[in-house]
Residue frames as a rotation matrix with the C-alpha (Angstrom) as fourth column:
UNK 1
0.756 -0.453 -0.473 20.74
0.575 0.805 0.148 -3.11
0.314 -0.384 0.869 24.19
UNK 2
-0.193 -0.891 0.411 23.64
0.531 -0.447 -0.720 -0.36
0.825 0.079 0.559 24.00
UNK 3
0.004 0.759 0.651 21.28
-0.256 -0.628 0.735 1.52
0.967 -0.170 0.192 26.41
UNK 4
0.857 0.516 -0.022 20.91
-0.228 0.416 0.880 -1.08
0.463 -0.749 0.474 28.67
UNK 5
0.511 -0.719 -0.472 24.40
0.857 0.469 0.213 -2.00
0.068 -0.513 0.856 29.45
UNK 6
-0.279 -0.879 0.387 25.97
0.511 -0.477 -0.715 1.68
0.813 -0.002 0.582 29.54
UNK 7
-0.447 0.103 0.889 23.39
-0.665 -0.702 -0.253 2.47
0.598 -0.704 0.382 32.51
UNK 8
-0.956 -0.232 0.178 22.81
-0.269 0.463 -0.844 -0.59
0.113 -0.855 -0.505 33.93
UNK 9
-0.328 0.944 -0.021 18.98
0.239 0.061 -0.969 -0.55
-0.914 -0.323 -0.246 33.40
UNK 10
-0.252 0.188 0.949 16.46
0.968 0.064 0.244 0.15
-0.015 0.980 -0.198 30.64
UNK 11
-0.656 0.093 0.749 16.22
0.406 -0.793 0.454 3.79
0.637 0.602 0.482 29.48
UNK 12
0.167 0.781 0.602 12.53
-0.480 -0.469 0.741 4.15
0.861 -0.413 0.297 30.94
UNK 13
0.471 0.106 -0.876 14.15
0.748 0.478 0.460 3.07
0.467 -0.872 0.145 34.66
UNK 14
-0.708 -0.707 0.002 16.32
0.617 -0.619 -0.486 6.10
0.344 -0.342 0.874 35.35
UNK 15
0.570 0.768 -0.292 14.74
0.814 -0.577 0.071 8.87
-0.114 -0.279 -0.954 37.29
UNK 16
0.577 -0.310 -0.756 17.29
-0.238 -0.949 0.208 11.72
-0.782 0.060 -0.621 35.88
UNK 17
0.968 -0.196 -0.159 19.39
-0.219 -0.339 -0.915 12.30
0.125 0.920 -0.371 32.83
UNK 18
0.363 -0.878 0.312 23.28
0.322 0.432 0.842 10.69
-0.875 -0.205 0.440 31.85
UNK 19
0.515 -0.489 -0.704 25.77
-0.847 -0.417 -0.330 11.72
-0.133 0.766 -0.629 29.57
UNK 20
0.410 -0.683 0.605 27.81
0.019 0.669 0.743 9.34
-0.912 -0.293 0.288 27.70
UNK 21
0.163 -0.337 -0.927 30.39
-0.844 -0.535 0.046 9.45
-0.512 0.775 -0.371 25.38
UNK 22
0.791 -0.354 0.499 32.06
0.408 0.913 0.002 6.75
-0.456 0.202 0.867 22.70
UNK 23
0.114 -0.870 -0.479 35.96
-0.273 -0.491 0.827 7.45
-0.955 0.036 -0.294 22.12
UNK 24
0.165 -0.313 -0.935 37.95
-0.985 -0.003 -0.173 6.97
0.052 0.950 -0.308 18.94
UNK 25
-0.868 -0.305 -0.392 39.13
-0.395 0.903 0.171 3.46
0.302 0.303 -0.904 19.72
UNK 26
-0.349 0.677 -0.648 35.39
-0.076 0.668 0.740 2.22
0.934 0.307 -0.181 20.38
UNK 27
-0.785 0.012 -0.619 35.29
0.606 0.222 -0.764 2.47
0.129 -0.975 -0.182 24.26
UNK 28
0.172 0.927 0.334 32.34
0.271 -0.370 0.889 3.56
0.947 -0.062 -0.315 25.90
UNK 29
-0.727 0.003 -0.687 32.17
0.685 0.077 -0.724 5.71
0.051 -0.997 -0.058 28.95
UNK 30
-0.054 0.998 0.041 29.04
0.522 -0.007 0.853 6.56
0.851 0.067 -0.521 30.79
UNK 31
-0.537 -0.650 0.539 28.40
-0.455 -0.315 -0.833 8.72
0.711 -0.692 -0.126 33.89
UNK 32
0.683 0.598 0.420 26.14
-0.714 0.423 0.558 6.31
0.156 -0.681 0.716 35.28
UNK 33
0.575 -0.134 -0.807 28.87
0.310 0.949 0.064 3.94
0.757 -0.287 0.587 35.95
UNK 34
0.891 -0.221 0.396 30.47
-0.436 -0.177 0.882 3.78
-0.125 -0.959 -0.255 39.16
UNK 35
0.335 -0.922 0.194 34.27
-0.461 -0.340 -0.820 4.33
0.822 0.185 -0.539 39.54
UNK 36
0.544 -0.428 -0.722 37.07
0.784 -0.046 0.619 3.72
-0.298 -0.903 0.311 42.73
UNK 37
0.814 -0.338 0.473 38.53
-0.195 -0.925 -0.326 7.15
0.547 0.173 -0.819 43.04
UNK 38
0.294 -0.645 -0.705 41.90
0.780 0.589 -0.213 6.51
0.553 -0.487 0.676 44.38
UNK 39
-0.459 -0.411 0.788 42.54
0.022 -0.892 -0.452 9.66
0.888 -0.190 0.418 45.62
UNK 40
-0.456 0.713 0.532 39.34
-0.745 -0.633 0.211 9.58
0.488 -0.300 0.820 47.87
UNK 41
-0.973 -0.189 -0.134 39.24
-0.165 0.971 -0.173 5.50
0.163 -0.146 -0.976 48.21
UNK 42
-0.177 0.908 0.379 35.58
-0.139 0.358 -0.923 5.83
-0.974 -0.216 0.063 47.46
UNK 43
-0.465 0.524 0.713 33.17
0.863 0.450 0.232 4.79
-0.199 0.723 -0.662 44.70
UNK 44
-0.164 0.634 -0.756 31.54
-0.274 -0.766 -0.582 7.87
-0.948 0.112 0.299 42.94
UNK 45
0.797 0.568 0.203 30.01
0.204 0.063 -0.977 8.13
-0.568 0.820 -0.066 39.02
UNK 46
-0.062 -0.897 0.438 31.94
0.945 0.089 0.315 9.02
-0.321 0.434 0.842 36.32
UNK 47
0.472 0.483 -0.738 32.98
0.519 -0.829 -0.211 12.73
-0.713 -0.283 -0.642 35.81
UNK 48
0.768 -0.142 0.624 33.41
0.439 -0.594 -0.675 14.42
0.466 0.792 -0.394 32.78
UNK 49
0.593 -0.789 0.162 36.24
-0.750 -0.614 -0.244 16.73
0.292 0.023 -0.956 34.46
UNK 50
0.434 -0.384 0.815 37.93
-0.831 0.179 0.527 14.20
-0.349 -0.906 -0.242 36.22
UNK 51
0.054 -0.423 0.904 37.89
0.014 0.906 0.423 11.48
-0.998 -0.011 0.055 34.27
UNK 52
0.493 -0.354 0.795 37.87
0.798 0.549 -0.250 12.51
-0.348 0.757 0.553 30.79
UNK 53
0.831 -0.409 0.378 39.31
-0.303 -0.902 -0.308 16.44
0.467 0.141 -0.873 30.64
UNK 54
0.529 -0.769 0.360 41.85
-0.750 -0.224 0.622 15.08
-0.397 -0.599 -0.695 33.11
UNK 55
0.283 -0.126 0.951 42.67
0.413 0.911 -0.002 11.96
-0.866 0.394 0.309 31.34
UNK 56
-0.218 0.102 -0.970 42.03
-0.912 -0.375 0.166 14.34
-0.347 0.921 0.175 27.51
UNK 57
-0.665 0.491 0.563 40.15
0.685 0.702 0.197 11.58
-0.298 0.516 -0.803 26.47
UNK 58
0.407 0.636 -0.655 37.83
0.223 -0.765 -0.604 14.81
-0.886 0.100 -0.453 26.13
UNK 59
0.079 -0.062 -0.995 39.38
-0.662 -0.750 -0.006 14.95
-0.745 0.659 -0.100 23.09
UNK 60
-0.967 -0.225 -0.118 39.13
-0.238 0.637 0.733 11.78
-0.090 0.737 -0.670 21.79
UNK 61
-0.390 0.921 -0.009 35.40
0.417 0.168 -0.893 11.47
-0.821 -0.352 -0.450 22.25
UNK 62
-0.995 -0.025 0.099 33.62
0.090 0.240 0.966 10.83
-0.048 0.970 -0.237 18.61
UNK 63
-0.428 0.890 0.156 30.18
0.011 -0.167 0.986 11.04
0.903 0.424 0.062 19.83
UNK 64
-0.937 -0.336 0.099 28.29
0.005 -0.297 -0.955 12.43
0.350 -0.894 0.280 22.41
UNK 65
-0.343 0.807 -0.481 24.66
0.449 0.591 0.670 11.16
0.825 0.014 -0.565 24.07
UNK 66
-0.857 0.200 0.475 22.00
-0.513 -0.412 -0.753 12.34
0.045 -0.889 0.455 26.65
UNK 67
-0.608 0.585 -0.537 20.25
0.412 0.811 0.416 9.31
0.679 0.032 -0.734 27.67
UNK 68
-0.790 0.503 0.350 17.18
-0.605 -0.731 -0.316 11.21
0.097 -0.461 0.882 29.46
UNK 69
-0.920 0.036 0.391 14.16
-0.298 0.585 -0.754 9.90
-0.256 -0.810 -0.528 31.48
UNK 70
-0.398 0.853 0.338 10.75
0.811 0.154 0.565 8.80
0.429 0.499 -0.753 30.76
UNK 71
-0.607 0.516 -0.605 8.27
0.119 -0.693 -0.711 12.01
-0.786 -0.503 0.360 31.05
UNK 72
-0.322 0.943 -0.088 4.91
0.050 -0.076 -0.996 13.12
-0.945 -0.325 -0.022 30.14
UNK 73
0.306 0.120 -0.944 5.50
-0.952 0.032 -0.305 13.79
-0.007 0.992 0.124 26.05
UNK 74
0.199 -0.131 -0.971 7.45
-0.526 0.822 -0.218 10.12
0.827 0.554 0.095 25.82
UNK 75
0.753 0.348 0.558 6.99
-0.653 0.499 0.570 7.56
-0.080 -0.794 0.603 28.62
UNK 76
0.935 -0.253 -0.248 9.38
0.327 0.886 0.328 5.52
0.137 -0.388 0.911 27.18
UNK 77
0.329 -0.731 -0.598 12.71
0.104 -0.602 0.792 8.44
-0.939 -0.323 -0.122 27.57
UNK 78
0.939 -0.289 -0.188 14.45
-0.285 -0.340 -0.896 10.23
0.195 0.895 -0.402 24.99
UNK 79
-0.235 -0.968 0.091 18.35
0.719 -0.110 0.686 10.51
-0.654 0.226 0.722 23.40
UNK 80
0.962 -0.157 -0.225 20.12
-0.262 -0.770 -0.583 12.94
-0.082 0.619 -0.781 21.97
UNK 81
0.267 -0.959 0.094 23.52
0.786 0.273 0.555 12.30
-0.558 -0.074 0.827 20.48
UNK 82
0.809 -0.114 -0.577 25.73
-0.421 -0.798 -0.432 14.69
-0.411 0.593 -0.693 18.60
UNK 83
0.558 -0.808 0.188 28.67
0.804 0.470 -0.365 13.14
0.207 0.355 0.912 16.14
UNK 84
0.818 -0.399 -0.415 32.15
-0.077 -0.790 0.608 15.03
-0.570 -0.465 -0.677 17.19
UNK 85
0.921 -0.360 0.148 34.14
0.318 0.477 -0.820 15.65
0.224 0.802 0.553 14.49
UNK 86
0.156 -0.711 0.686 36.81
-0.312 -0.694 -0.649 18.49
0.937 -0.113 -0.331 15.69
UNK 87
-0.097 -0.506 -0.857 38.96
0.874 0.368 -0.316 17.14
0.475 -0.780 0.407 19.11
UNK 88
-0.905 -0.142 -0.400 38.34
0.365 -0.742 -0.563 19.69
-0.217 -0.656 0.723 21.94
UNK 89
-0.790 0.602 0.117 34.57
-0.486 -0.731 0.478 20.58
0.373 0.321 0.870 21.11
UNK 90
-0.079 0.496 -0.865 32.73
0.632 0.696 0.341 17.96
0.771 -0.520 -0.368 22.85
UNK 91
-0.807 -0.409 0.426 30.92
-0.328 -0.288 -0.900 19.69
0.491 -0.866 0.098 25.93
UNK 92
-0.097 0.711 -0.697 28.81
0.064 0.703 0.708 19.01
0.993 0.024 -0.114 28.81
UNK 93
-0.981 -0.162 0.109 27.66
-0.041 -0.376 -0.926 20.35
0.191 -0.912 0.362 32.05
UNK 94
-0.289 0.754 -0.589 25.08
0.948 0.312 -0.065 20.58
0.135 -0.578 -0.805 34.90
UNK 95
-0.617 -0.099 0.781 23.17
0.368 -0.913 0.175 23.60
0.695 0.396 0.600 35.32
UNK 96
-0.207 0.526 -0.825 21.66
0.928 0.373 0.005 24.48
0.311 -0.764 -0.566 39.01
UNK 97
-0.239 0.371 0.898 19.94
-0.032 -0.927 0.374 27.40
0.971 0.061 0.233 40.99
UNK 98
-0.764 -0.243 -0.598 20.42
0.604 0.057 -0.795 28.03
0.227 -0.968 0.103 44.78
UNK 99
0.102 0.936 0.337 17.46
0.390 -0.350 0.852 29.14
0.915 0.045 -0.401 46.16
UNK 100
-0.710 -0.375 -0.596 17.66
0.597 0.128 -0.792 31.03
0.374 -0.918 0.133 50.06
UNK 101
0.564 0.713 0.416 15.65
0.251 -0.628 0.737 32.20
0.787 -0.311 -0.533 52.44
UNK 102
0.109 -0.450 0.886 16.78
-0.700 -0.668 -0.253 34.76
0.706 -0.592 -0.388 55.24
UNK 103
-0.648 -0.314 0.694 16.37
-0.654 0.697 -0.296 31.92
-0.391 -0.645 -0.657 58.01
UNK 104
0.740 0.456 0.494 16.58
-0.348 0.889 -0.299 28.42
-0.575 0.049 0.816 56.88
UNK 105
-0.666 -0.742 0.079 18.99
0.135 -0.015 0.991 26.74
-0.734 0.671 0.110 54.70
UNK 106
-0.203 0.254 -0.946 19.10
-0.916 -0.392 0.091 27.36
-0.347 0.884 0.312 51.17
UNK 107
0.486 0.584 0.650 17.64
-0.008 0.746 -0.666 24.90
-0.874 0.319 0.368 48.48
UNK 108
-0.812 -0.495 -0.310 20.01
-0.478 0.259 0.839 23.61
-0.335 0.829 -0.447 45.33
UNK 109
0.571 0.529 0.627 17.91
0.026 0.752 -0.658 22.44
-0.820 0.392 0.416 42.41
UNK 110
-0.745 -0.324 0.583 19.59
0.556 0.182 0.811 20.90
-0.369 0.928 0.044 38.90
UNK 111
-0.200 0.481 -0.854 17.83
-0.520 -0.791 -0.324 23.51
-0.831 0.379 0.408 36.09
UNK 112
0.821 0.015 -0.571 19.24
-0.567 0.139 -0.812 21.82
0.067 0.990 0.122 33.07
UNK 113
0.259 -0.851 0.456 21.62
0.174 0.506 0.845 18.91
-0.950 -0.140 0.279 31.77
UNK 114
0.862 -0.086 -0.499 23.07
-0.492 -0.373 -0.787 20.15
-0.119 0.924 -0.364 28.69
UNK 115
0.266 -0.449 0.853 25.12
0.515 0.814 0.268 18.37
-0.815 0.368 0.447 26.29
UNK 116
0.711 0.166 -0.684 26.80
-0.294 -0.813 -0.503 20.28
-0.639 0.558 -0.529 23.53
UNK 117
0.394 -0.852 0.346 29.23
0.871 0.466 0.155 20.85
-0.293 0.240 0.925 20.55
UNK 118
0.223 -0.040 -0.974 31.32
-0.113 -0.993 0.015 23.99
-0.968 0.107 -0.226 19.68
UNK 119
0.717 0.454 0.529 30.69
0.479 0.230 -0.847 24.75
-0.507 0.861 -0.053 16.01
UNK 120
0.495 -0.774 0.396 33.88
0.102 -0.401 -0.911 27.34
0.863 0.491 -0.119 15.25
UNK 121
-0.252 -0.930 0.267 36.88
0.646 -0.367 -0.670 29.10
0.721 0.004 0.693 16.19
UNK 122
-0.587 0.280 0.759 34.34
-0.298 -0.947 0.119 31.96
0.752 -0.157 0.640 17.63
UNK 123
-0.995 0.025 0.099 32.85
-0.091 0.227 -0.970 29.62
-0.047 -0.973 -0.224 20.39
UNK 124
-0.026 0.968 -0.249 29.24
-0.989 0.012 0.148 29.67
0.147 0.250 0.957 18.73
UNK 125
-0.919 -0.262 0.293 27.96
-0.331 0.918 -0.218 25.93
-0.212 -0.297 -0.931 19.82
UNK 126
-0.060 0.960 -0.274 24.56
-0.633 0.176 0.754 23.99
0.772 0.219 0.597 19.25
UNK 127
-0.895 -0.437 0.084 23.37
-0.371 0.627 -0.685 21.78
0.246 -0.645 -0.724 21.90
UNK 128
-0.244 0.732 -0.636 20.70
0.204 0.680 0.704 19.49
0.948 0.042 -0.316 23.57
UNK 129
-0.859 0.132 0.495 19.25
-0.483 -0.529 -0.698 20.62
0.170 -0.838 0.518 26.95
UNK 130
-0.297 0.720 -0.627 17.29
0.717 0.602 0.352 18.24
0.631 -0.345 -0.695 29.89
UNK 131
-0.409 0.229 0.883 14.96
-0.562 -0.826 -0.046 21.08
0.719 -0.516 0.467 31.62
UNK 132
-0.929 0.039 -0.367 14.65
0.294 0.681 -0.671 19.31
0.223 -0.732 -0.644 34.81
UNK 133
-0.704 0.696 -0.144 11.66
-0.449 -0.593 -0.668 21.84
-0.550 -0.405 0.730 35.69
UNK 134
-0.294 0.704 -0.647 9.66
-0.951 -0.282 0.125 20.80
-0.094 0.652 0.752 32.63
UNK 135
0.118 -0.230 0.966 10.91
-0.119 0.963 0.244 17.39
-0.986 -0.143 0.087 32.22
UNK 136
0.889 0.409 0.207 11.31
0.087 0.292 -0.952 17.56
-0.450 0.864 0.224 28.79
UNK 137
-0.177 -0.983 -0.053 13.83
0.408 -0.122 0.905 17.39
-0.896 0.139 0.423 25.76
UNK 138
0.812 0.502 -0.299 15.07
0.073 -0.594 -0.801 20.25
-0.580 0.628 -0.519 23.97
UNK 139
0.535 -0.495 0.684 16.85
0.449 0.853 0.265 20.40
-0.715 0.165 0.679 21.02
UNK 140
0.189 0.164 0.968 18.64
0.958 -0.247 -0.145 21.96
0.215 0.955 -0.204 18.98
UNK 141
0.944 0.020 -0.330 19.71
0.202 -0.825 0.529 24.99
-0.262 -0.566 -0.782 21.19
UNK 142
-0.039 -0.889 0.456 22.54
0.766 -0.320 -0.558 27.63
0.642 0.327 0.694 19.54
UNK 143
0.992 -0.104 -0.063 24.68
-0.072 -0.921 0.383 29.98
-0.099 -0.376 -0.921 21.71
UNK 144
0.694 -0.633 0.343 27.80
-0.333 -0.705 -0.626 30.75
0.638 0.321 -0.700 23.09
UNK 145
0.437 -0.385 -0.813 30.38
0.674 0.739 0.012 29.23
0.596 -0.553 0.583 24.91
UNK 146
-0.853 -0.421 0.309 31.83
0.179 -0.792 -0.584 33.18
0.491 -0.443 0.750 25.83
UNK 147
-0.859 0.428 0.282 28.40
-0.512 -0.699 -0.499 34.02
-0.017 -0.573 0.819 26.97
UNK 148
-0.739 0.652 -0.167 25.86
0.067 0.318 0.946 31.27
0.670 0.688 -0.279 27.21
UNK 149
-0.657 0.752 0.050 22.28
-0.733 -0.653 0.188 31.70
0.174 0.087 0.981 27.08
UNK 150
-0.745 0.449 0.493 19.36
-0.411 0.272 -0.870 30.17
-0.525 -0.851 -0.018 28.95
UNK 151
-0.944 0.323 -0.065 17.00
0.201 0.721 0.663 27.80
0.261 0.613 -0.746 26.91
UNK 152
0.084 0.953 -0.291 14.21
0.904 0.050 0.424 29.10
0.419 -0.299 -0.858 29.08
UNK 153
0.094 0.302 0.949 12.46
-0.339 -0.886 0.315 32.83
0.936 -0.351 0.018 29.53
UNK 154
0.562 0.309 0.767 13.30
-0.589 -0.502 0.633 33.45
0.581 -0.808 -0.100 33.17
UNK 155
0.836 -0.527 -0.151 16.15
0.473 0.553 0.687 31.42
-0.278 -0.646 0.711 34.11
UNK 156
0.562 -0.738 -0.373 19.60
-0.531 -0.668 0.522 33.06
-0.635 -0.095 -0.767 34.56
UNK 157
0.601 -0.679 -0.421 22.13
-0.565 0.011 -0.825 32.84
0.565 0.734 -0.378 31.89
UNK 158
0.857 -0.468 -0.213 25.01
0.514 0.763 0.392 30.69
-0.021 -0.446 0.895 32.60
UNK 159
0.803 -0.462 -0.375 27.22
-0.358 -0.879 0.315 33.16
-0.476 -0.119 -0.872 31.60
UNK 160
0.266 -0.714 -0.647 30.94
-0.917 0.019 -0.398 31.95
0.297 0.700 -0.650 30.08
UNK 161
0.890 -0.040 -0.455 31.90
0.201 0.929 0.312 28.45
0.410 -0.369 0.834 30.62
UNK 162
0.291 -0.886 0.362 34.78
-0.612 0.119 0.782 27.50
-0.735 -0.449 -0.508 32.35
UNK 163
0.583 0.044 -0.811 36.45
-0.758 0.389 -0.524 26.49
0.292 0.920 0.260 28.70
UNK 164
-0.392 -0.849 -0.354 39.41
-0.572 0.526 -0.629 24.40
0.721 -0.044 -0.692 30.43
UNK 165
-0.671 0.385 0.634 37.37
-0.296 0.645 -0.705 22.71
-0.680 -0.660 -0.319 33.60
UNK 166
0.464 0.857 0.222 35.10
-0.590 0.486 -0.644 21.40
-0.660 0.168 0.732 30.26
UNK 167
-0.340 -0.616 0.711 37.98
0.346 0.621 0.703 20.39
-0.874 0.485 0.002 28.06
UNK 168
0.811 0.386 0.439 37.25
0.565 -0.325 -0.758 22.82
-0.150 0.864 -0.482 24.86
UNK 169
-0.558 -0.825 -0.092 39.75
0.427 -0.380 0.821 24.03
-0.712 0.418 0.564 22.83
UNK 170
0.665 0.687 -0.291 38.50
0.051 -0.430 -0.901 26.66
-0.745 0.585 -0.321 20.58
């Protein structure tokens, strides 16, 4: 039920991966729900920088979720959640790869939706990771937030986050 009403559909209808958090006072926010950006006077999703790093609700945020699609190991879609105990350690980004060719345009694909928490002082983090390529969820991934590391042989590092455009406070 919780499923169904923070994306609007059941779990095994989505055709890509959502993050969603639940704050300290009980509120749910999802990025499958659709906003009015006043700035922009349009409708877009909800964005992790925008709406909770700019807001620092990114630091009230108590538990964090990747509500992921149906694919070939589980038809009906996976979660992952992590419990957030430490304010400012909640994180959560899109990982993508630009592809070009001398003439033509270039090709953007999503790699990975990763969901995470940082575990110390030293940036060391554990996290949950949708490989768009594979379709699968993986769990349980540990790196770095100073220098993080690819979940998969032959895809480029992400390199250091941007700690302040994710809302982490080490």
């Amino acid at each position: 039920m919780l499923i169904k009403e923070l994306l609007g559909k059941p779990l095994q209808a989505i055709d890509r991966p959502y993050w969603a958090v639940k704050l300290d006072d009980g509120r749910w926010v999802c990025e499958a729900h659709t906003i009015t950006d006043l700035r922009k006077g349009e409708q877009r999703l909800t964005d992790w920088t925008n709406d909770l790093v700019a807001t620092d609700d990114v630091s009230r945020v108590k538990e964090l979720w990747l509500l992921c699609p149906p694919n070939r190991l589980s038809p009906l879609g996976n979660t992952a959640m992590f419990k957030i105990d430490r304010p400012g350690s909640a994180l959560q980004f899109k990982f993508g790869t630009v592809d070009s060719a001398i003439a033509g345009p270039a090709y953007k694909s999503i790699q990975g939706y990763v969901i995470g928490r940082v575990t110390n002082t030293e940036g060391d983090c554990e996290c949950h990771v949708w490989d768009a390529f594979y379709e699968i969820l993986g769990t349980g991934w540990k790196t770095n937030v100073g220098q993080f590391e690819s979940w998969r042989s032959g895809l480029t590092d992400p390199g250091a986050l941007d700690l302040a455009q994710l809302g982490i406070t080490l």
